[in-house]
C-alpha positions in Angstrom: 7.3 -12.5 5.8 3.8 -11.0 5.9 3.4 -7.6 4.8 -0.3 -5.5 4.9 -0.7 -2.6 2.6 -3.5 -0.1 4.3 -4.6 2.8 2.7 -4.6 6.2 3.6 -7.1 9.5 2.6 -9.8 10.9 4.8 -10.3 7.9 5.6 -7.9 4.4 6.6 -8.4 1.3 5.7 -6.6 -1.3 7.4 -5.3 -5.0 5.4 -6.4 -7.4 7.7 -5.4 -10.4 5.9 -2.2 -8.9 4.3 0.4 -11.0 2.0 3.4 -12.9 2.1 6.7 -12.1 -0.1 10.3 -13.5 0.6 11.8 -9.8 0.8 10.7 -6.4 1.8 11.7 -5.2 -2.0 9.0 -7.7 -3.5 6.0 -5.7 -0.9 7.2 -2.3 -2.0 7.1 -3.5 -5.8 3.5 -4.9 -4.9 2.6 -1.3 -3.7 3.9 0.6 -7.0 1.4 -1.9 -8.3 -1.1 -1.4 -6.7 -1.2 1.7 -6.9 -1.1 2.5 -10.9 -4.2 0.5 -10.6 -6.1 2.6 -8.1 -4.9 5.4 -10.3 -6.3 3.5 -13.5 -10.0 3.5 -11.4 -10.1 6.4 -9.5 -12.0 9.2 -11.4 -11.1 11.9 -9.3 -7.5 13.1 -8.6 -7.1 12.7 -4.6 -3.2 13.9 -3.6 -3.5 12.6 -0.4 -4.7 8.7 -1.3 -1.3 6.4 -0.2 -0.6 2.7 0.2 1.4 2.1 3.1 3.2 -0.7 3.2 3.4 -2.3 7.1 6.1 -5.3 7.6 4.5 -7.5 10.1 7.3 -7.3 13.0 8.7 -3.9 11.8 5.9 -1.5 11.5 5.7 1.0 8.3 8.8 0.1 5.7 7.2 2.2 2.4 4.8 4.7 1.8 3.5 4.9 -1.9 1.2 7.7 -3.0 -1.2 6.9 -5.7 -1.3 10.3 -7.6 
């Protein structure tokens, strides 16, 4: 199953290309992920920054806030 992880702030930026995992768990442990690393290269603390993660046929399944 395809899963696209777009970002959210001021600004959205959509995944075009997105990724495939066998299970929706495996995308929402992908976004925890991804995440910690935004937080590792961000320099400025933004509380509104989230990865949310969109199934392909099922629309949003998991919304994971960076900080």
């Amino acid at each position: 199953m395809r899963f696209f992880f777009n970002t959210h702030d001021k600004l959205k930026i959509q995944d075009e290309l997105g990724r495939e995992f066998a299970a929706p768990s495996e995308a929402v442990a992908f976004a925890k992920h991804l995440a910690a690393d935004l937080r590792c290269l961000e320099t400025a603390v933004r509380p509104a920054l989230a990865i949310e993660v969109v199934a392909e046929n099922a629309g949003c399944i998991h919304r994971e806030l960076v900080f």
